[in-house]
VOPAGU-2260 file (C-alpha; in pm, 1 decimal, decimal comma):
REM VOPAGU-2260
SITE   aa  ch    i         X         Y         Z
SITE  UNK   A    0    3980,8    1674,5    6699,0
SITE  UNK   A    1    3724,6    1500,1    6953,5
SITE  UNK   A    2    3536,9    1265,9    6791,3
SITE  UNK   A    3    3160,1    1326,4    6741,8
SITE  UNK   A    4    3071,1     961,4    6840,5
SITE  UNK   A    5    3160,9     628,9    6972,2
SITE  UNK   A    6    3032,6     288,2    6837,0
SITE  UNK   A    7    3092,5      -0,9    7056,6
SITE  UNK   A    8    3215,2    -360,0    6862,9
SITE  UNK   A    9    3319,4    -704,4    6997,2
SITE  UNK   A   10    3633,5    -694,9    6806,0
SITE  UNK   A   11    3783,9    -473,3    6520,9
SITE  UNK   A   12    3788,9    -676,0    6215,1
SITE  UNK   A   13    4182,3    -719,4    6063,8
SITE  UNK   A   14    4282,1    -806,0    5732,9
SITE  UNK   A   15    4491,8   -1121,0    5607,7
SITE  UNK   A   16    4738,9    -883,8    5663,6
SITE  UNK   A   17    4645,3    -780,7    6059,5
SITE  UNK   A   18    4560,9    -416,2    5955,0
SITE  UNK   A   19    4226,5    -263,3    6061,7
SITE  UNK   A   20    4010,2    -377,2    5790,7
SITE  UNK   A   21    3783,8      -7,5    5770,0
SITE  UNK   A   22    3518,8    -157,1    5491,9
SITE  UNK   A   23    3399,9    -387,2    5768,8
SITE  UNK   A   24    3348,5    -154,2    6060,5
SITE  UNK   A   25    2973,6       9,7    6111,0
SITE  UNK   A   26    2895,2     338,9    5987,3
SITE  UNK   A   27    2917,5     559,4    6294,5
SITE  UNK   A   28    2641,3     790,9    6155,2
SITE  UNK   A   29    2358,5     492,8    6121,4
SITE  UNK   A   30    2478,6     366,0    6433,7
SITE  UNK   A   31    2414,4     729,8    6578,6
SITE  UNK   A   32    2103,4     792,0    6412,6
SITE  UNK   A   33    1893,7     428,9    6503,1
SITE  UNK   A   34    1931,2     529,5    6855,8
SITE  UNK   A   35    1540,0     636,1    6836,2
SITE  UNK   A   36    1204,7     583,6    6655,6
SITE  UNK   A   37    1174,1     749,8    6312,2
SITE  UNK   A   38     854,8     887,9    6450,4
SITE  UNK   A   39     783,9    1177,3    6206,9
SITE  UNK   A   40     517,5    1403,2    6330,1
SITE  UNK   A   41     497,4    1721,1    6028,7
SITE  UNK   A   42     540,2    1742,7    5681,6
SITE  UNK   A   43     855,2    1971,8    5763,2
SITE  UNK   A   44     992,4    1687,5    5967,4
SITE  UNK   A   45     985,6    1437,1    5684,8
SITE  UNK   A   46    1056,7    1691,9    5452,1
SITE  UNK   A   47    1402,8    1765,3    5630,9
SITE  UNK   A   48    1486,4    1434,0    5708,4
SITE  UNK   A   49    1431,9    1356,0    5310,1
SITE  UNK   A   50    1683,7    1676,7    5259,9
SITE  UNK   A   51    1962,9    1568,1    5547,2
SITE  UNK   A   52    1995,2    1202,6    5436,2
SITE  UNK   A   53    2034,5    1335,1    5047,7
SITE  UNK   A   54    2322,0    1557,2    5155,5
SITE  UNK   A   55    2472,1    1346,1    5397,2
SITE  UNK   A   56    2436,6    1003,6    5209,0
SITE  UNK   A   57    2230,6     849,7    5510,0
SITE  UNK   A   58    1927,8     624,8    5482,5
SITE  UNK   A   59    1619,9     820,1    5586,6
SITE  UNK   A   60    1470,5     521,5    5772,8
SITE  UNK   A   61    1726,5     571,6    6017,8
SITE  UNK   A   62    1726,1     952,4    6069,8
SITE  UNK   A   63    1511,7    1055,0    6398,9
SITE  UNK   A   64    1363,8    1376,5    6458,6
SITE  UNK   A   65    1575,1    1351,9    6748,1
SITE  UNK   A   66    1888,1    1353,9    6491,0
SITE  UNK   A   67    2157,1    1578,7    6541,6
SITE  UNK   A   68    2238,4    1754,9    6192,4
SITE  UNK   A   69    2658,2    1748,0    6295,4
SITE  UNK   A   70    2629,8    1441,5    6477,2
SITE  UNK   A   71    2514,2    1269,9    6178,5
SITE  UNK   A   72    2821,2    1409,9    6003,0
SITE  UNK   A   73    2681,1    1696,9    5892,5
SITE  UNK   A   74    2969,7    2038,8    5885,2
SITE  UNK   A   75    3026,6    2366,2    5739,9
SITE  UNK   A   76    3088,0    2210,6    5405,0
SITE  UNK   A   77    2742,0    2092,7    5354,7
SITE  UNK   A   78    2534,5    2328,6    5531,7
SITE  UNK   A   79    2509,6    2551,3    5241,5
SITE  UNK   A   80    2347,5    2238,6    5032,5
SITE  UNK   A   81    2091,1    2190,4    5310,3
SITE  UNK   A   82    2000,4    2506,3    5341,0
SITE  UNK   A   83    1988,4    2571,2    4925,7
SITE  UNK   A   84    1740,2    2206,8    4941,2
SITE  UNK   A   85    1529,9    2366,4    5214,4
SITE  UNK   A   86    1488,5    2689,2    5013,8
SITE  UNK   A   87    1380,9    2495,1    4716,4
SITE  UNK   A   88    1163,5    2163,2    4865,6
SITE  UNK   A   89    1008,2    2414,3    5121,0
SITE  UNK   A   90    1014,9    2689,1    5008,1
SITE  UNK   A   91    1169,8    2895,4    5282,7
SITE  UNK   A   92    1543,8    3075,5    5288,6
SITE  UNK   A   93    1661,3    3068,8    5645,2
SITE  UNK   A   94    2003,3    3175,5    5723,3
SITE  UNK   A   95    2260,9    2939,4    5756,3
SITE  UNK   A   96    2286,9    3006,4    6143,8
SITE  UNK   A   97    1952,2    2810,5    6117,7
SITE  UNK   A   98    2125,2    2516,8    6155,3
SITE  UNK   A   99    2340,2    2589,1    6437,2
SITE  UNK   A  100    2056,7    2737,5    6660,4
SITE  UNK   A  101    1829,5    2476,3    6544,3
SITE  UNK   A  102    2024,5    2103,8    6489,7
SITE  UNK   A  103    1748,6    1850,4    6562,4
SITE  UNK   A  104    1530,2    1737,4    6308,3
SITE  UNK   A  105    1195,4    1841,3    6527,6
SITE  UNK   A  106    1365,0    2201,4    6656,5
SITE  UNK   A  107    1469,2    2332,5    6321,9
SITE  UNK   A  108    1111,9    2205,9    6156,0
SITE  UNK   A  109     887,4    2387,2    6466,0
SITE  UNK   A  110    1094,6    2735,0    6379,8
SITE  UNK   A  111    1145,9    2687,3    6021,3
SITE  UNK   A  112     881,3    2931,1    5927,1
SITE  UNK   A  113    1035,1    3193,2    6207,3
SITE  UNK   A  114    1401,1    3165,3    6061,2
SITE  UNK   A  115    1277,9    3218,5    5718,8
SITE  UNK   A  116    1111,9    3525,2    5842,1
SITE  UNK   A  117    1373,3    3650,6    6031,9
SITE  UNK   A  118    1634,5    3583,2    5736,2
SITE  UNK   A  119    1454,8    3888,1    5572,0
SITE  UNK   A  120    1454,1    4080,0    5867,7
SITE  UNK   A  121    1827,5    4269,7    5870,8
SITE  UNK   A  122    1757,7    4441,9    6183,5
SITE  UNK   A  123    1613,7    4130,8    6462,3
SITE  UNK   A  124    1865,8    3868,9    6544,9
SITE  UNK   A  125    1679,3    3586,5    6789,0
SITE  UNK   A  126    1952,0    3576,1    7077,1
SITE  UNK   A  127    1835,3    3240,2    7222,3
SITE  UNK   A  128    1627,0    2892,5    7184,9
SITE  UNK   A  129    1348,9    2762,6    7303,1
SITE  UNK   A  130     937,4    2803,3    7212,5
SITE  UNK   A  131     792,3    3084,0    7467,6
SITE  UNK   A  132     519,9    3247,5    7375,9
SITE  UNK   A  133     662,3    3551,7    7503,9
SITE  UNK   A  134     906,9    3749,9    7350,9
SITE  UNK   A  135    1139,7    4041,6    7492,8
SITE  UNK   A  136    1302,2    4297,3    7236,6
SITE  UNK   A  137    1635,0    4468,1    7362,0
SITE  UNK   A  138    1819,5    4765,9    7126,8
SITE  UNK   A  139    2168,9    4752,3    7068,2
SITE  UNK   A  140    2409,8    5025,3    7220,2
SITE  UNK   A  141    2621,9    5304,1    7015,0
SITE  UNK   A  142    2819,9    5031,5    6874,7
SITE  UNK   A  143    2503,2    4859,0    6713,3
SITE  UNK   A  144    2593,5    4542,6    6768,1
SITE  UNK   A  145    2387,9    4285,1    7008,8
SITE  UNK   A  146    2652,8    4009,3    7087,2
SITE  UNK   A  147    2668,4    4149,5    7444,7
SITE  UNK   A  148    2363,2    4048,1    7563,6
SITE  UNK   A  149    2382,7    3672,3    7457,9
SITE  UNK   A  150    2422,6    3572,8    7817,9
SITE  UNK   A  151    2122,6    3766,1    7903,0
SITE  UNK   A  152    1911,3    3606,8    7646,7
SITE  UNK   A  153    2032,1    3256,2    7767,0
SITE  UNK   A  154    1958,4    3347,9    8131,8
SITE  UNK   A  155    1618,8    3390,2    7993,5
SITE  UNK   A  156    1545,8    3126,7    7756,1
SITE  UNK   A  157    1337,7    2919,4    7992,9
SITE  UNK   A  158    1039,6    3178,2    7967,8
SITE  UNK   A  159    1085,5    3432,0    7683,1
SITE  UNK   A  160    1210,5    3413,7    7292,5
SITE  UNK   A  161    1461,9    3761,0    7333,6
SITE  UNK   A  162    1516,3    3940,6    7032,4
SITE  UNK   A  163    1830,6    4155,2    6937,5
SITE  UNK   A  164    1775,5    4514,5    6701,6
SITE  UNK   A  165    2078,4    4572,7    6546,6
SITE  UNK   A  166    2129,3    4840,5    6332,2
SITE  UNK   A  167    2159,3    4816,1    5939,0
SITE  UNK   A  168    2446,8    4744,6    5756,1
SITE  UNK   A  169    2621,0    4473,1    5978,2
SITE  UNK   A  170    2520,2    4178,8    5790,8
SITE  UNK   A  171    2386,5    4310,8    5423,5
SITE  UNK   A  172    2524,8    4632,7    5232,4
SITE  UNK   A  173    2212,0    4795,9    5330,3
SITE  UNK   A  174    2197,3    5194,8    5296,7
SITE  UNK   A  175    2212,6    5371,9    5708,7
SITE  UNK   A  176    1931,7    5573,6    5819,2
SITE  UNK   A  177    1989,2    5958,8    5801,6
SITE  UNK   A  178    1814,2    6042,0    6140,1
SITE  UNK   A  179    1617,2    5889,2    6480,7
SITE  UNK   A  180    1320,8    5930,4    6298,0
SITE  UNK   A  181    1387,4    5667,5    6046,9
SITE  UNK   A  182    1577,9    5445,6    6250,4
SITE  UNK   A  183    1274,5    5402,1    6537,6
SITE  UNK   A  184    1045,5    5377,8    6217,6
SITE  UNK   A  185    1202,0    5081,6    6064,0
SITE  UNK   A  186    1314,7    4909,6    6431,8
SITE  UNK   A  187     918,1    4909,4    6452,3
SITE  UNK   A  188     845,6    4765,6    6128,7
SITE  UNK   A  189    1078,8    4522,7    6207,7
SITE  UNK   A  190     953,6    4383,9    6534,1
SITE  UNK   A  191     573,4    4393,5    6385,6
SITE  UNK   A  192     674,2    4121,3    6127,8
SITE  UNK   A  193     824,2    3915,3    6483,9
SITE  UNK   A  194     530,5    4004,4    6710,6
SITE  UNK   A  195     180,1    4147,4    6541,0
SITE  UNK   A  196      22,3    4304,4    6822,5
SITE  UNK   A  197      74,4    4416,2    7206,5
SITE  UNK   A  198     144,5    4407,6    7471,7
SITE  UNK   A  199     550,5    4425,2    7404,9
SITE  UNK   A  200     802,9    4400,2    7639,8
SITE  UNK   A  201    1109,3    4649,6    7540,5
SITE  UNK   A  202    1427,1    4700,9    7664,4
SITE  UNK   A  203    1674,6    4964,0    7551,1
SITE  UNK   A  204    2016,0    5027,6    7699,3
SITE  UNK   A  205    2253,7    5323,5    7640,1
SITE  UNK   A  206    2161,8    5514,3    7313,3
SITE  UNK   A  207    1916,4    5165,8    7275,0
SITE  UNK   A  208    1737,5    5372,1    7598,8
SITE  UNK   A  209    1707,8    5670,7    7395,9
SITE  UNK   A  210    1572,9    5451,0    7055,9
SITE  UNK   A  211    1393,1    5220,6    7278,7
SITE  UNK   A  212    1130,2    5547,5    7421,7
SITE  UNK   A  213    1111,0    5649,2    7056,2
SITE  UNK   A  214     994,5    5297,5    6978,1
SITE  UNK   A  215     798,0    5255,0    7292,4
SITE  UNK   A  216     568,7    5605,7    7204,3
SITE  UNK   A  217     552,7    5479,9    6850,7
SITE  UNK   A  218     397,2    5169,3    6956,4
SITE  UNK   A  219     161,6    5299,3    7193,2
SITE  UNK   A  220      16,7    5527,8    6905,7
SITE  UNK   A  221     -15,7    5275,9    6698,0
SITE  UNK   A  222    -290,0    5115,2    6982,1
SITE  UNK   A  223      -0,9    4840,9    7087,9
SITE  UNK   A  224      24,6    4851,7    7411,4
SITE  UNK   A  225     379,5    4815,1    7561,4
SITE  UNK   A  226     402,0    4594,2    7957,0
SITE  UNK   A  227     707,8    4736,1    8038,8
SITE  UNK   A  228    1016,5    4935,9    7892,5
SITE  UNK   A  229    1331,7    4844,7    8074,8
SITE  UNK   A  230    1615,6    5136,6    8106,8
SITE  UNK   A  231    1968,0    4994,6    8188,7
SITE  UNK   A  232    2133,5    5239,2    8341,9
SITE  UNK   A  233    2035,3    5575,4    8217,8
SITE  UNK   A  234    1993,8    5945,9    8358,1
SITE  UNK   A  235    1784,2    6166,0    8224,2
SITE  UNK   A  236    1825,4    6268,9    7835,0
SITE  UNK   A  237    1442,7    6425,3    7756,8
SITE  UNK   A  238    1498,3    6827,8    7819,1
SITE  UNK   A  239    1283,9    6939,7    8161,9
SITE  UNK   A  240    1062,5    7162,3    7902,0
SITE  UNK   A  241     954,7    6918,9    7677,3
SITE  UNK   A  242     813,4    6694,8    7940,2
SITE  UNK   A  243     627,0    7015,3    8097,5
SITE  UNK   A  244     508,3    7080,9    7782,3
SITE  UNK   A  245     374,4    6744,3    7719,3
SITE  UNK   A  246     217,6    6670,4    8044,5
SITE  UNK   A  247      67,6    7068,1    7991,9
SITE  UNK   A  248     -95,8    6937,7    7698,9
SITE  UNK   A  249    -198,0    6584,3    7852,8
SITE  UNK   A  250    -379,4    6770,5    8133,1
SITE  UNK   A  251    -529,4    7002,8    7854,2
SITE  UNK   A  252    -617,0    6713,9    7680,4
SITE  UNK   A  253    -836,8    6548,1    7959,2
SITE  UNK   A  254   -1026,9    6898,0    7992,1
SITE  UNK   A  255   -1111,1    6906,4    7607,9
SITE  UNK   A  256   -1189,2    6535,6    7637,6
SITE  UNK   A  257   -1566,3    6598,2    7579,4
SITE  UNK   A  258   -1506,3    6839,1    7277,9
SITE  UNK   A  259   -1267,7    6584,3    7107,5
SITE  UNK   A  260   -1525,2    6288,2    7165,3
SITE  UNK   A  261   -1841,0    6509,8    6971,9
SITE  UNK   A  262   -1577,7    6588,6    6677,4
SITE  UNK   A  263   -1456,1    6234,7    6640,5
SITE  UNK   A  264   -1823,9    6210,3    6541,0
SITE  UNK   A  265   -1817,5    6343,2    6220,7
SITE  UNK   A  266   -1434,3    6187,6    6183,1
SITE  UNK   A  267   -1439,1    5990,3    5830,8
SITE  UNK   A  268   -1405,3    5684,1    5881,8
SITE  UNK   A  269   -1027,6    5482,9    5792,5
SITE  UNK   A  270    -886,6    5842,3    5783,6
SITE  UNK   A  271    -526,2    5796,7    5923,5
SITE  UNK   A  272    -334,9    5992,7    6176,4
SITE  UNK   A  273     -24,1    6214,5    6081,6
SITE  UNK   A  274     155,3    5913,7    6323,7
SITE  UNK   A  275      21,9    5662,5    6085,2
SITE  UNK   A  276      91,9    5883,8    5774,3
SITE  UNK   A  277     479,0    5997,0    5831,9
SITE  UNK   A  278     492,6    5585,1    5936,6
SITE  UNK   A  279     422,2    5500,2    5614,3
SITE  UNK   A  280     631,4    5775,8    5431,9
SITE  UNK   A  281     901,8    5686,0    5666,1
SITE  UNK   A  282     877,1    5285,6    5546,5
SITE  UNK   A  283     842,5    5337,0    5188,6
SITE  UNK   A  284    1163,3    5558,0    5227,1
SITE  UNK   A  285    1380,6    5285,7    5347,8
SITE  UNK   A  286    1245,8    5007,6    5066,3
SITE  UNK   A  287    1267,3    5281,0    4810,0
SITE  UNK   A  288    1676,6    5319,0    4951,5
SITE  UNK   A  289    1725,4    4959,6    4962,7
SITE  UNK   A  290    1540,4    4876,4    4633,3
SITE  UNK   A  291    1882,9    4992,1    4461,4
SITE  UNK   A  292    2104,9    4758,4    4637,8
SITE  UNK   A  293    2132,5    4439,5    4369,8
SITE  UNK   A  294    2111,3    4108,9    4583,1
SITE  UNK   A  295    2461,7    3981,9    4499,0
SITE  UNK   A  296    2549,5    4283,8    4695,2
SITE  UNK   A  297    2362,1    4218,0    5001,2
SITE  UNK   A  298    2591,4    3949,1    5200,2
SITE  UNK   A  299    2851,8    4091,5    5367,6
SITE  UNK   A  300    3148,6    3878,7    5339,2
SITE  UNK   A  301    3415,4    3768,9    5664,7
SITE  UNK   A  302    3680,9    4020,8    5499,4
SITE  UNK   A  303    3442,8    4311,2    5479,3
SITE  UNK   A  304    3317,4    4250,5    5880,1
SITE  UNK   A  305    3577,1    4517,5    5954,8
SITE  UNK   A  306    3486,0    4763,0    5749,5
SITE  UNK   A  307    3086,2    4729,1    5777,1
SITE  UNK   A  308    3142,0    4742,9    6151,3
SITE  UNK   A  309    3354,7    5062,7    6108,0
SITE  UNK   A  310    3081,1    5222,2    5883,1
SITE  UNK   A  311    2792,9    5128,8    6097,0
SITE  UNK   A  312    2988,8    5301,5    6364,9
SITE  UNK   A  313    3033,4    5641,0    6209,1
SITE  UNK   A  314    2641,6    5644,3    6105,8
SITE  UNK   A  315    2523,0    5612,3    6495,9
SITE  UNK   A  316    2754,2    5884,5    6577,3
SITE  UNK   A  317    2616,7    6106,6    6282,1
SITE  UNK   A  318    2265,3    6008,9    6432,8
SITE  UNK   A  319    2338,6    6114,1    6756,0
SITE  UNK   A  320    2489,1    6441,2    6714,6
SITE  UNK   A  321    2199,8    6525,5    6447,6
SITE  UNK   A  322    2004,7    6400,5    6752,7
SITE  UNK   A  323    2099,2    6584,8    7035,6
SITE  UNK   A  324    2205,6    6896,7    6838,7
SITE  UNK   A  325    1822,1    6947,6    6825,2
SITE  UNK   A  326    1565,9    6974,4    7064,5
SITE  UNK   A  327    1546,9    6630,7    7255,7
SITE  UNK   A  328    1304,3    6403,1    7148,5
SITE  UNK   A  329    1061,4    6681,6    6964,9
SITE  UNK   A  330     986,0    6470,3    6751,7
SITE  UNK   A  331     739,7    6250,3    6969,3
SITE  UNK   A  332     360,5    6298,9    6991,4
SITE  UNK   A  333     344,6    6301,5    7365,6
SITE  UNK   A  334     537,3    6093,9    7694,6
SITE  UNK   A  335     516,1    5706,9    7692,2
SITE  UNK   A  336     237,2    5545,7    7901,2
SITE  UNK   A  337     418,1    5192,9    7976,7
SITE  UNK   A  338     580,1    5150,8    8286,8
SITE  UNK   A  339     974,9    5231,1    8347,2
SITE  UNK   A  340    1200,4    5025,7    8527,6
SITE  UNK   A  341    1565,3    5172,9    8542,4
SITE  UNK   A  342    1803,8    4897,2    8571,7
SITE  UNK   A  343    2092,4    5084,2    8745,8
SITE  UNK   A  344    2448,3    4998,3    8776,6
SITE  UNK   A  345    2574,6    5068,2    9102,9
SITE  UNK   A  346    2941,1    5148,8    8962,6
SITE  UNK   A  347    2861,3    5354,7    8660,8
SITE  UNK   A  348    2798,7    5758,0    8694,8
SITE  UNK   A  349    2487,2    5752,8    8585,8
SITE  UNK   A  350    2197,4    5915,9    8769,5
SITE  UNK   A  351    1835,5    5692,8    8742,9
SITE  UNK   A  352    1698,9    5925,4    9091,7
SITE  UNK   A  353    1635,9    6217,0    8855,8
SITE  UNK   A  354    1320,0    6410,6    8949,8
SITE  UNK   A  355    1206,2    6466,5    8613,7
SITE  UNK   A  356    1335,9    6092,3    8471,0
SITE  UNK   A  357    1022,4    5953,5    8694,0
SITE  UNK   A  358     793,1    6231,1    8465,5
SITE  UNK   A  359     928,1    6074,5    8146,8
SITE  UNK   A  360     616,1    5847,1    8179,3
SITE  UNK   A  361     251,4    5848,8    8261,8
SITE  UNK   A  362     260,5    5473,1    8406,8
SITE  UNK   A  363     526,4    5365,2    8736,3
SITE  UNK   A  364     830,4    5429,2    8737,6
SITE  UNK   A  365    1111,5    5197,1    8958,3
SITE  UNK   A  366    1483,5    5159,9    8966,2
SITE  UNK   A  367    1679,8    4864,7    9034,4
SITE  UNK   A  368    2017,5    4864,8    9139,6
SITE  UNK   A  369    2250,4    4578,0    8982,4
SITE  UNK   A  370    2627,3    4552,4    9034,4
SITE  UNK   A  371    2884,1    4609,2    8777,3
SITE  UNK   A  372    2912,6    4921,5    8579,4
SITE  UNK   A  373    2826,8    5053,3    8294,5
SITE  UNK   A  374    3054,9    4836,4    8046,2
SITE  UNK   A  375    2997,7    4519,5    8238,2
SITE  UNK   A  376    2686,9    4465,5    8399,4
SITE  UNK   A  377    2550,4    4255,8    8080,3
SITE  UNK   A  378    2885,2    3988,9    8200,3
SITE  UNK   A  379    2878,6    3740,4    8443,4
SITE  UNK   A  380    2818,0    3764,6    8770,7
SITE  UNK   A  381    2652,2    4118,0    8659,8
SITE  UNK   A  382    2406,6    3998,0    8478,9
SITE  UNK   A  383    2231,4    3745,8    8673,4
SITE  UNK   A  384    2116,5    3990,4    8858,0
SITE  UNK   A  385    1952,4    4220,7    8529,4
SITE  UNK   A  386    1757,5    3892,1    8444,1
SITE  UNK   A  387    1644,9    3848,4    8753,5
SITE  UNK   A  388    1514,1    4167,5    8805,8
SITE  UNK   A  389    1336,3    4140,9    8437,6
SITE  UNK   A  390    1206,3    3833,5    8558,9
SITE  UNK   A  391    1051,9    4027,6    8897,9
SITE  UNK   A  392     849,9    4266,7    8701,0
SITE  UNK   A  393     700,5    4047,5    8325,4
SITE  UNK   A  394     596,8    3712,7    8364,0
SITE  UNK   A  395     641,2    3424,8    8131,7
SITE  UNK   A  396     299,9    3300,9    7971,5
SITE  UNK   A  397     321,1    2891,7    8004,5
SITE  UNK   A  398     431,8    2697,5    7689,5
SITE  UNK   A  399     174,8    2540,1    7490,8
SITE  UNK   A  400     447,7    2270,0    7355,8
């Protein structure tokens, strides 16, 4: 009920019969939108200002790129007409939370081409603003879901564009994964359409730790490399054997390291790896399962929240027992090479001091105690502290903008 803005006027105009005489009082939204130079940079800047005054009835000569979409009267009505204009005069579909993240003129033009990108990508929700040319990557929890780390993302923004993986299904009718192995797969072909090469910054916490080192090795053997992989508060969940096994046949490795190089030589050339290969299988799987889903049954609508939620739910836990039924983490070609820093909750049970958690990796490995526990260290006051000790250990690359 708070008005959006204020116009000043030396006196309210009355009618012959002392009522407020409305016809003669200034539009609010010109009045609102004058405030700065019309100085139009981009094609997408004209193009939008072109699209808001249609919808909202406003003379174009008086929009700004500085213009606020809802200050200039814009609301939930006719959000769905800008964004179907946009779609069609520029030929990108962003989501409707395009508008919202992005309300200015100049911000929603500079990531128009990112939202439209990211409106086909079901699994990466962008959890803050700004233009950093670094980005950070963090896997939701059992739940799926990635509201909980909004605060952490805004604690952030000044330095890094963060990045939520949720899991399918919580915004389209998408088919679930059956296993890990398909889930890390298309988490990774997701955050190659965001970022196209290393080095990546990852951060994974509670069965997102578990996904995250999946991700992380699948990276690395693709030739990305990955700065750092950030562990809140885990203990250790790769079985003792495995990583003897794997560091066995690291050390093997190096010995056989002059054998391997003089067979590489008669290698065929763009032959690709089994990694590569089950990749690809792994890909083509998940568009071959989605491919039967008809596009007016994609959107999930406010009613069905519940019950997407609910079903999303019951998949993770059908992962995870398939998961950890098995042998832990067989499925990996080898330990991760990227650093580990274990951001440790001081209140949870939780061991990070593990021996053979420091062996998970060929790179350092550091813990960082935060307060809070397990449930609450991504709330405030908690979680000034986890950005602060992300901040300690990856820098932010200066802004070009």
């Amino acid at each position: 009920m708070v008005p959006t803005y204020f116009v000043q006027v030396e006196e309210i105009p009355l009618t012959p019969t002392g009522k407020v005489n409305r016809k003669l009082l200034p539009d609010p939204r010109k009045s609102a939108s004058s405030n700065a130079a019309n100085e139009v940079r981009t094609e997408e800047e004209q193009k939008i200002i072109e699209i808001w005054a249609n919808v909202l009835g406003l003379d174009a000569q008086n929009i700004s790129i500085e213009a606020d979409f809802f200050n200039l009267g814009g609301n939930s009505l006719n959000i769905l007409k800008v964004k179907n204009q946009i779609q069609h005069v520029l030929q990108h579909d962003i989501p409707i939370s395009s508008l919202f993240l992005y309300p200015r003129v100049k911000d929603l033009a500079a990531n128009i081409y990112e939202q439209s990108v990211l409106s086909k990508l079901e699994c990466i929700v962008r959890l803050n603003n700004g233009h950093n040319e670094r980005n950070i990557f963090i896997i939701h929890p059992l739940h799926g879901m990635v509201y909980q780390y909004k605060e952490l993302a805004k604690l952030l923004e000044k330095g890094f564009n963060v990045y939520g993986i949720q899991h399918r299904g919580l915004t389209k009718k998408s088919l679930m994964p059956d296993d890990m192995d398909e889930m890390v797969a298309d988490y990774v072909h997701h955050i190659l359409q965001v970022q196209k090469e290393g080095p990546f910054i990852i951060v994974g916490y509670c069965f997102g730790d578990v996904l995250g080192y999946s991700m992380v090795k699948l990276l690395e053997d693709f030739g990305h490399p990955v700065e750092m992989f950030f562990m809140c508060d885990e203990s250790m969940f790769v079985e003792n054997s495995l990583i003897r096994y794997w560091r066995f046949r690291k050390n093997t490795g190096t010995l056989l390291k002059p054998i391997k190089g003089l067979a590489n030589l008669f290698r065929k050339d763009g032959r690709k790896s089994f990694v590569e290969l089950e990749y690809e299988r792994r890909i083509q799987e998940i568009d071959k399962k989605q491919s039967g889903v008809s596009a007016e049954e994609l959107e999930v609508s406010p009613d069905e929240v519940g019950q997407q939620r609910l079903k999303v739910k019951l998949n993770i836990r059908k992962v995870v027992r398939k998961h950890f039924d098995g042998p832990q983490l067989a499925r990996l070609t080898g330990l991760i090479q990227a650093p580990i820093v274990n951001i440790n909750a001081v209140e949870s049970t939780f061991d990070p001091y593990s021996k053979e958690l420091r062996r998970m990796t060929y790179g350092t490995y550091a813990i960082e105690d935060t307060t809070g526990g397990h449930e609450t260290m991504f709330e405030s006051p908690h979680v000034e502290r986890v950005a602060e000790i992300i901040r300690k250990y990856v820098k932010p690359t200066p802004s070009k903008g």
